[in-house]
C-alpha positions as CSV (number, residue, x, y, z in Angstrom):
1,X,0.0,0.0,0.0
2,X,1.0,3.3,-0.9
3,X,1.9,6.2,1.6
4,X,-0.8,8.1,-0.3
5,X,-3.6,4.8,0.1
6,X,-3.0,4.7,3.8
7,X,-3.3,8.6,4.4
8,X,-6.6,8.5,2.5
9,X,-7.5,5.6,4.6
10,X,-6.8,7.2,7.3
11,X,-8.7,10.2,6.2
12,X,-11.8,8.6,5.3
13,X,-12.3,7.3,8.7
14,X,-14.4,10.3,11.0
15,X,-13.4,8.2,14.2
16,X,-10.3,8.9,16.5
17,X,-9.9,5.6,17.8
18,X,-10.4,4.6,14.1
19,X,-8.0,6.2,12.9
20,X,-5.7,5.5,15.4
21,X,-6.5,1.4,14.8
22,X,-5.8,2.1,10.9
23,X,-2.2,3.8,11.9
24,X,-1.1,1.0,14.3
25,X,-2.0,-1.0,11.3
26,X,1.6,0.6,9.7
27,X,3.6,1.1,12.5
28,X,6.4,-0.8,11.0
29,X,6.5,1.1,8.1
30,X,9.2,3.5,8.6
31,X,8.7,5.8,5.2
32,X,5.2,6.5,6.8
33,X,6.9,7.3,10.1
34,X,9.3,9.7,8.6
35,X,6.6,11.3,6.3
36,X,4.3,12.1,10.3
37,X,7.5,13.7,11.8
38,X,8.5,15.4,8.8
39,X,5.0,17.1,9.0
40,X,4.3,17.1,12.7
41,X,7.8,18.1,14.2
42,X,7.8,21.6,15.0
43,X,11.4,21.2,14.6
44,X,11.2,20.8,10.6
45,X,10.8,23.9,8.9
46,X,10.4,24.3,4.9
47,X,10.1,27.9,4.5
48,X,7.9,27.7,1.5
49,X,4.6,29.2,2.5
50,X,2.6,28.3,-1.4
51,X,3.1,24.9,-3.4
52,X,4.6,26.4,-7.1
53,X,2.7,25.0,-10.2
54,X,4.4,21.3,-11.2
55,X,3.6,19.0,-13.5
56,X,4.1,15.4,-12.4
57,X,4.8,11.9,-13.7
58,X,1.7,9.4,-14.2
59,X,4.1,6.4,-14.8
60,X,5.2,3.7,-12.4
61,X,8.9,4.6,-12.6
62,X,9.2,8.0,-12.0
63,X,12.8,9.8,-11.8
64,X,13.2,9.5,-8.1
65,X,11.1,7.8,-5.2
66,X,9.1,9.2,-2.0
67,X,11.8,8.2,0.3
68,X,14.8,10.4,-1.7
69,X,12.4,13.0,-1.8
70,X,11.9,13.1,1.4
71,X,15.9,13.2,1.8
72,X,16.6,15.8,-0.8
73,X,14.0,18.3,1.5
74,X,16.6,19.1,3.9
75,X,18.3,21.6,1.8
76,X,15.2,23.5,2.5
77,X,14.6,22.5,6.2
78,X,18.5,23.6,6.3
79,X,18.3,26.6,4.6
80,X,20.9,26.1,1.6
81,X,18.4,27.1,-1.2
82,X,15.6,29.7,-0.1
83,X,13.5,32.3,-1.7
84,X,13.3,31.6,-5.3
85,X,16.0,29.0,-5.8
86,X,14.1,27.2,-2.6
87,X,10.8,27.0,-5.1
88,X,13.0,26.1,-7.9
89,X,14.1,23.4,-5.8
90,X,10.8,22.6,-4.6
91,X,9.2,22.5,-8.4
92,X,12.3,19.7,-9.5
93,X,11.4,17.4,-6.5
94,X,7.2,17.4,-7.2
95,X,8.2,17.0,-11.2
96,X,9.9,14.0,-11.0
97,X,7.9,11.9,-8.5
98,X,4.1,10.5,-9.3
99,X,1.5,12.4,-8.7
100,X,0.6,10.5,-5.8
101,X,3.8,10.7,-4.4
102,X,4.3,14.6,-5.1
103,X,0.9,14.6,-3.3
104,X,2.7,13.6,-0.1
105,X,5.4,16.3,-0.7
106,X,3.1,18.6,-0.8
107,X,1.0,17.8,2.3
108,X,4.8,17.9,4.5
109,X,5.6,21.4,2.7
110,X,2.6,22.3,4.1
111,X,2.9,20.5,7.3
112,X,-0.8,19.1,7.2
113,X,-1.1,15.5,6.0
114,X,-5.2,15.9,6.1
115,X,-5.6,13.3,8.0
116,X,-7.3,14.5,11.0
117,X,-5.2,13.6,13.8
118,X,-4.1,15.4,16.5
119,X,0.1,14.9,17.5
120,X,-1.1,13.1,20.6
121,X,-3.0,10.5,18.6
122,X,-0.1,9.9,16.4
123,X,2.5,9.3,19.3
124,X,0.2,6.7,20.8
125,X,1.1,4.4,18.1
126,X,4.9,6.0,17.6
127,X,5.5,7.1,21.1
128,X,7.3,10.1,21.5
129,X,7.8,10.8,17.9
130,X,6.5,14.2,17.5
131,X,8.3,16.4,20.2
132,X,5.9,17.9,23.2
133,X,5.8,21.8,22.4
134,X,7.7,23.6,25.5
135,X,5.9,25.3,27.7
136,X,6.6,27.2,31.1
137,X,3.9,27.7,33.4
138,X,3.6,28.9,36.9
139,X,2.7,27.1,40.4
140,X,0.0,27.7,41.9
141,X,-0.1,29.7,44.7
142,X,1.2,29.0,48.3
143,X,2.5,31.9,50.8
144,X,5.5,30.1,51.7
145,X,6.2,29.5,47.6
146,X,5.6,33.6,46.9
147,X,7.7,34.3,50.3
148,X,10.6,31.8,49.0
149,X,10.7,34.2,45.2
150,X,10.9,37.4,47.2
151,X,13.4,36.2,49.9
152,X,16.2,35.5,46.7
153,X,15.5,39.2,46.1
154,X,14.1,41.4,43.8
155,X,10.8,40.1,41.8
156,X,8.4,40.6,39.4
157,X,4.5,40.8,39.6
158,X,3.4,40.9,36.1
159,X,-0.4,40.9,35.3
160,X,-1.5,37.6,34.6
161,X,-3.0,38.1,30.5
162,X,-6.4,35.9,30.0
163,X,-6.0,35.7,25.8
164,X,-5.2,33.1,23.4
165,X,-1.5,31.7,24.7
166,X,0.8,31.9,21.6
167,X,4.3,30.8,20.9
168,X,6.4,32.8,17.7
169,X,9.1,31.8,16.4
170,X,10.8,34.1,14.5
171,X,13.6,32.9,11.8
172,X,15.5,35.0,9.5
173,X,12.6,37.3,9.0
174,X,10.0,34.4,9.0
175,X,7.3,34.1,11.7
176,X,5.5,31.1,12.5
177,X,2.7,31.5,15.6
178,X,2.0,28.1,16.9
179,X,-0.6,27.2,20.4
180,X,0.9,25.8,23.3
181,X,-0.3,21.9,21.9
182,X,2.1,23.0,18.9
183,X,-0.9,23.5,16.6
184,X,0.1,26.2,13.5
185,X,-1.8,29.3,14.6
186,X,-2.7,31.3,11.3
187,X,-3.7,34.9,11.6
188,X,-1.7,36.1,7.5
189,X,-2.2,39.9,7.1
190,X,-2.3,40.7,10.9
191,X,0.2,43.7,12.2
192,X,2.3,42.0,14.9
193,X,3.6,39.5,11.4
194,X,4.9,42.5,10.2
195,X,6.6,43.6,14.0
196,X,7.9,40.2,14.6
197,X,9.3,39.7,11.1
198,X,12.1,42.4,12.5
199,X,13.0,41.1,15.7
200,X,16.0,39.3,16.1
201,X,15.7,35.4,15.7
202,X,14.1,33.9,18.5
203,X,11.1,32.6,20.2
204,X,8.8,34.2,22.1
205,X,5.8,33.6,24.8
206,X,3.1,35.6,25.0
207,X,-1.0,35.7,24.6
208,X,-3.7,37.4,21.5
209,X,-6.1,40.2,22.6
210,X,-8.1,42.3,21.3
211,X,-7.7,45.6,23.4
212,X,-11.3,46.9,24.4
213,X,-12.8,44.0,24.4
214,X,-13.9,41.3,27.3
215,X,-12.2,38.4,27.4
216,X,-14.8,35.9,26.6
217,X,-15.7,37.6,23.0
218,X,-11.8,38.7,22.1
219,X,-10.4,34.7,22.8
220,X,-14.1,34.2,20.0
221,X,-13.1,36.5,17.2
222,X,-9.3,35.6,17.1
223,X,-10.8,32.0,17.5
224,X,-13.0,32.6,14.3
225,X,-10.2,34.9,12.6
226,X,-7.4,31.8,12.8
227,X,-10.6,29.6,11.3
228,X,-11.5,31.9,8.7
229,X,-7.6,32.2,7.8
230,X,-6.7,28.7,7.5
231,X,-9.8,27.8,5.8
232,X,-8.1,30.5,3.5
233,X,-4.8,29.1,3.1
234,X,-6.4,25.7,2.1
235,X,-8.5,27.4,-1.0
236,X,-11.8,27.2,1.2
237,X,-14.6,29.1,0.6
238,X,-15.1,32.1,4.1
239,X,-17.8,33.8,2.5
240,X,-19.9,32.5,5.4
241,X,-17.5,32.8,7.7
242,X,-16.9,36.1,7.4
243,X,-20.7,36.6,7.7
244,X,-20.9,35.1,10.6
245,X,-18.2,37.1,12.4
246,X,-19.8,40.5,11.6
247,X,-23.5,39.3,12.9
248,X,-21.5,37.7,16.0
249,X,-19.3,40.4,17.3
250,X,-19.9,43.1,14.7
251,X,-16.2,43.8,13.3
252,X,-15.0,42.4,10.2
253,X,-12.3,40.1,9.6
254,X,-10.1,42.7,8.2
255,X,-10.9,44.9,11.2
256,X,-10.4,42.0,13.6
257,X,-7.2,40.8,11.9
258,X,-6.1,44.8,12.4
259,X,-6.8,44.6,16.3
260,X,-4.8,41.8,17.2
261,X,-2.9,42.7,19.9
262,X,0.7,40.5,20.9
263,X,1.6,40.9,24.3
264,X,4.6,39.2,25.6
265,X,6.6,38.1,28.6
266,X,9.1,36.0,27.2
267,X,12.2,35.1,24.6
268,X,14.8,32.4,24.2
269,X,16.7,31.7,21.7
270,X,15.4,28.8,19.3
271,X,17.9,26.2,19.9
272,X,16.9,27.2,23.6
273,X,13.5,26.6,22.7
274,X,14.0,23.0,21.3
275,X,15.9,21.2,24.1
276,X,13.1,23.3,26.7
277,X,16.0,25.0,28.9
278,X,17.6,28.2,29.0
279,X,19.9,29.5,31.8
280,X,19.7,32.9,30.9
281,X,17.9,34.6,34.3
282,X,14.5,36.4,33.4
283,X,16.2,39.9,34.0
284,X,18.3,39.5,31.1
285,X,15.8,37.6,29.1
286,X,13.3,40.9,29.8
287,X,16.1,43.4,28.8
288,X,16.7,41.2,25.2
289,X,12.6,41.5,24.6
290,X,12.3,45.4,25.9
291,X,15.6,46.0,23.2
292,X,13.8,44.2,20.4
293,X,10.3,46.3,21.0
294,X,12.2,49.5,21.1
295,X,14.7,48.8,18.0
296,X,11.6,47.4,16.0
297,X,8.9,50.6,17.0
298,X,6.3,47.9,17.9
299,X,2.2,48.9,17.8
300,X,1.0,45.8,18.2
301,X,3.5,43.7,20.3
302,X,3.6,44.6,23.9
303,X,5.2,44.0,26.4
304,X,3.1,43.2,29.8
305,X,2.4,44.9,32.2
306,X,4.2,44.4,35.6
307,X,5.8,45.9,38.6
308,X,9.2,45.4,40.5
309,X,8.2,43.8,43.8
310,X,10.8,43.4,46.7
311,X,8.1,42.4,49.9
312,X,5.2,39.6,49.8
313,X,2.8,43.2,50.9
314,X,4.3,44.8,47.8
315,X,2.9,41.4,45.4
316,X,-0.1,41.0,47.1
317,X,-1.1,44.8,46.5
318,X,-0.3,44.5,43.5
319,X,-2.6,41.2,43.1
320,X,-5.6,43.0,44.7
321,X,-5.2,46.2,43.0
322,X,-5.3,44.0,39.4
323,X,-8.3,42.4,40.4
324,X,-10.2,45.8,41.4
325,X,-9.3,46.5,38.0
326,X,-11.4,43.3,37.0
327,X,-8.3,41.4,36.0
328,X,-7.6,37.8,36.4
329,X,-4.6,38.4,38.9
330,X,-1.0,38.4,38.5
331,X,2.3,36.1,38.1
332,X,4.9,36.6,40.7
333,X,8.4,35.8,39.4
334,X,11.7,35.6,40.2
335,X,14.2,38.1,38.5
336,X,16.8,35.2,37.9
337,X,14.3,32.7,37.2
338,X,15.2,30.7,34.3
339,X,13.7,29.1,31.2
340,X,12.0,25.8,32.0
341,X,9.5,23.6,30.4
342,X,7.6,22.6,33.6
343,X,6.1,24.9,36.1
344,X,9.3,25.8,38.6
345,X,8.6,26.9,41.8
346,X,10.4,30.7,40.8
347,X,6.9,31.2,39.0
348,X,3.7,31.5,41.1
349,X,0.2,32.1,40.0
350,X,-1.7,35.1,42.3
351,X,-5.1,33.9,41.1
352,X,-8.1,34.7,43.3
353,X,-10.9,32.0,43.8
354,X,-13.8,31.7,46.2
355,X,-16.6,29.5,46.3
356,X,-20.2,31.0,47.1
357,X,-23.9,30.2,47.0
358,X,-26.2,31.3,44.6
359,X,-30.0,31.0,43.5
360,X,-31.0,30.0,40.0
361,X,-32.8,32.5,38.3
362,X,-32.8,31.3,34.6
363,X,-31.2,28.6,31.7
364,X,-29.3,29.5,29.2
365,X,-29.4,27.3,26.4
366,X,-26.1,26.5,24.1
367,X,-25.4,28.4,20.9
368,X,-27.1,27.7,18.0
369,X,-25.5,25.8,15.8
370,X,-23.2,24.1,18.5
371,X,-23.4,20.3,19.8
372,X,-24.7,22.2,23.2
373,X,-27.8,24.3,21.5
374,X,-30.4,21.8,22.4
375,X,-29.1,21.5,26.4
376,X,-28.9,24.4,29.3
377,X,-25.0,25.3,28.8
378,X,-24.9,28.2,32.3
379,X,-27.5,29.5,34.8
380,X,-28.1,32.8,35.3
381,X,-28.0,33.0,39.3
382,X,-28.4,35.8,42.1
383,X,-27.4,36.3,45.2
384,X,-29.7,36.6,48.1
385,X,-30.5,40.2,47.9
386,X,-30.7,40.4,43.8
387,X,-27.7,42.6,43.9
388,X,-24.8,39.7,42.3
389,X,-26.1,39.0,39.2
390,X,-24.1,36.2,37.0
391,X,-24.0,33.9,34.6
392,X,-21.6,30.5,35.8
393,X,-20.9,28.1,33.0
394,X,-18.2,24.8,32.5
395,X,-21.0,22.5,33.6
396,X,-20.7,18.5,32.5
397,X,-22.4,17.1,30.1
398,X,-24.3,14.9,32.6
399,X,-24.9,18.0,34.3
400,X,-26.6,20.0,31.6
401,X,-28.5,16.6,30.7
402,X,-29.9,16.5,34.2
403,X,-30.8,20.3,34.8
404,X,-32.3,20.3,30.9
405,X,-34.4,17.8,32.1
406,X,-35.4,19.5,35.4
407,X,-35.7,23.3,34.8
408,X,-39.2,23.9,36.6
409,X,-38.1,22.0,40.0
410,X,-34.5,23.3,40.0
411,X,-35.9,27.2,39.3
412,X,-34.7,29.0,42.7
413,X,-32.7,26.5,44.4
414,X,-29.2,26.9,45.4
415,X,-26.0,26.5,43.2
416,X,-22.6,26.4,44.2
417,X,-19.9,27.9,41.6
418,X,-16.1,29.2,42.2
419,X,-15.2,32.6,40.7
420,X,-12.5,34.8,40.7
421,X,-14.2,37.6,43.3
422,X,-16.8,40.6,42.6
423,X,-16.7,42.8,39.5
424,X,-18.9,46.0,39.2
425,X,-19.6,48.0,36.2
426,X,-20.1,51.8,35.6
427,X,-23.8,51.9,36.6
428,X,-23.2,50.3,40.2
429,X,-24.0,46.5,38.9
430,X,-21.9,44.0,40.3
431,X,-21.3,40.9,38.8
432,X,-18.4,37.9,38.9
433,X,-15.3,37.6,38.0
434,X,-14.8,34.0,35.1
435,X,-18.0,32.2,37.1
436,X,-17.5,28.3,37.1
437,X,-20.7,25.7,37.7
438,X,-19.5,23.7,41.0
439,X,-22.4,21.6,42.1
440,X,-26.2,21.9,42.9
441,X,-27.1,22.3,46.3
442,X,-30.2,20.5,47.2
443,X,-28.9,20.3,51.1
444,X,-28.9,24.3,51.2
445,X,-31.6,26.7,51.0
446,X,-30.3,30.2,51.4
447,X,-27.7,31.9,49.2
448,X,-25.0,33.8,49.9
449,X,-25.6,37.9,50.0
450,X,-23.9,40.9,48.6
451,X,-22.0,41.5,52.0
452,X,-21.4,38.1,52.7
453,X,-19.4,37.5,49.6
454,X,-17.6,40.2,49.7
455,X,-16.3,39.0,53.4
456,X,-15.4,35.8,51.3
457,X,-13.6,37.7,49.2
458,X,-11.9,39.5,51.7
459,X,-10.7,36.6,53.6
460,X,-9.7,34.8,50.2
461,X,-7.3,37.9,49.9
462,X,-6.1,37.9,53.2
463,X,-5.4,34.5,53.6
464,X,-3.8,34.8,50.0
């Protein structure tokens, strides 16, 4: 069986576990193996953003074979023969291969085999063949953890972002935005391209924003402008697409693509990236990311916000002062922190979270057109004297089930959801800050009031 058959196969099955039987099916077959990393590594790079025009061979002995092909890429993935002599390149390998074979080539150039599985799915049957992207998070909070940070000396208390997390990797001028799974995040024609396209090569951590906008709807549209763009890049029809996105949030896809906003905490150098270690402390690394803003004149890459902190009173000001501003909270970090894919202790999350009681007031079914429309997807609940109002979703699947099924007798009864404190608008409203369904409280009878969660909230912060 060709490499071509068994992607097809592969392809035409709509189940994960499927698909993943089909694979092991092939496991020994090491030109298939070589053809997933090729595509899947984020290591392998091809620099060719468009297939050229090619003609190809429809004859069973073609000039050269899928496995030499395969070979002859890595004067691309190398960099000896780029720009035009790179598609030159390119156009010899596709015209002397058959077409189903060229086919292949193409799909790794492109780094999407089309086959509909996910890099975990494929290491289940070649374990550990496609790298794990690196990531650095932070621990989660403990006094004696944020006291241990500021004890080694000066820190930093940066404002914890609440966007789409983004890795870019900037090479020779070329930028390539990927999530923190490792997925390709496309967003062609935005701004920041442009800004990171200058900066020195490198790879940078940060988050997507749209400035103005809450949370909840800015993490949609760049969600529906990296749809609408790889749809794009594939020869898709958007035309409803970008409908959709103008009833939804009212902003085009041009305008949206224009308001992405890059803000970033981060940068190591690639090779850095790769092997998931740098030794470079966080001081430095900041100093190397505030030099390539300046030199570059950035609009739309940002640094973060943050403050030099030297006493756990100093952090934890700043903490409740972020979330007065109805921010998620902030990181505290150590200035010679370094690089680390893991969460090390020299990173600590500041993240408010209380637990109250409220009544239900109404369902909210899912969105239309989702697998959730038919089902109550968040409650609108209040507190005990109608002055919280808010809306907690994340509920279970066997949870929405049950409370679809039981609206009339659950109506006014008490709910328990986590949240990150009280918010309060410009007209005196207050509200939640990112409300989570906990449970359904059929033992209690009373909710919690206005003053009695904002003593929880007071505690939480005191204790914090």
């Amino acid at each position: 069986m060709t490499i071509k058959e068994i992607l097809d196969q592969i392809s035409l099955e709509p189940g994960s576990n499927k698909k993943i039987e089909i694979l092991t099916q092939y496991k020994d077959n090491k030109i298939l193996e070589e053809v997933l990393y090729l595509t899947y590594s984020n290591r392998v790079k091809f620099y060719i953003r468009q297939i050229p025009e090619y003609n190809t061979f429809n004859i069973d002995s073609p000039i050269i074979h899928l496995e030499e092909a395969m070979e002859r890429l890595d004067v691309l993935s190398s960099r000896e023969k780029t720009g035009n002599e790179g598609i030159n390149y390119l156009v010899d390998i596709l015209s002397s291969l058959t077409k189903d074979d060229a086919y292949v080539i193409e799909r790794i150039i492109d780094k999407d085999l089309k086959i509909g599985m996910a890099r975990t799915n494929i290491n289940k049957v070649f374990p550990k063949l496609i790298e794990k992207t690196p990531y650095m998070g932070a621990k989660s909070f403990s006094e004696k953890g944020a006291k241990e940070i500021l004890n080694s000396g000066i820190a930093l208390s940066q404002v914890k972002m609440d966007g789409r997390y983004c890795n870019a990797i900037v090479e020779d001028g070329e930028v390539y935005l990927e999530s923190r799974s490792g997925e390709t995040t496309l967003i062609t024609g935005a701004k920041i391209l442009d800004e990171l396209s200058r900066f020195d090569n490198c790879v940078l951590n940060g988050e997507l924003t749209i400035p103005g906008i809450s949370r909840n709807e800015s993490n949609g549209i760049i969600n529906s402008v990296i749809s609408i763009t790889t749809k794009l890049s594939k020869g898709e029809n958007i035309d409803k697409d970008k409908e959709n996105i103008v009833k939804r949030h009212g902003l085009s896809y041009e305008d949206a693509l224009s308001k992405i906003v890059y803000t970033v905490w981060d940068i190591i150098e690639i090779e850095e990236y790769h092997v998931g270690k740098s030794e470079t402390p966080y001081n430095q690394r900041l100093q190397s990311l505030m030099r390539n803003i300046l030199e570059v004149e950035c609009d739309k890459v940002e640094i973060v916000e943050y403050k030099i902190v030297t006493s756990y009173e100093q952090a934890m000001s700043h903490f409740v002062e972020t979330l007065g501003r109805g921010l998620e909270g902030t990181i505290l970090k150590s200035n010679t922190g370094e690089w680390k894919d893991s969460k090390p202790k020299w990173q600590i999350k500041m993240k408010l979270e209380i637990d109250i009681d409220m009544k239900i007031t109404g369902f909210n079914y899912g969105t239309p057109g989702t697998k959730n429309e038919h089902v109550i997807s968040s409650l609108t609940v209040e507190s005990s004297c109608g002055r919280v109002v808010t809306r907690p979703g994340g509920i279970s699947e066997s949870d929405m089930t049950y409370i679809t099924n039981n609206q009339e007798d659950l109506m006014g009864s008490i709910v328990e959801m986590k949240c990150c404190g009280l918010s309060k608008d410009n007209e005196g409203n207050y509200s939640t800050l990112h409300p989570v369904f906990k449970v359904l409280r059929d033992d209690k009878e009373t909710a919690d009031s206005l003053d009695q969660i904002v003593s929880i909230e007071n505690m939480a912060k005191s204790l914090s």
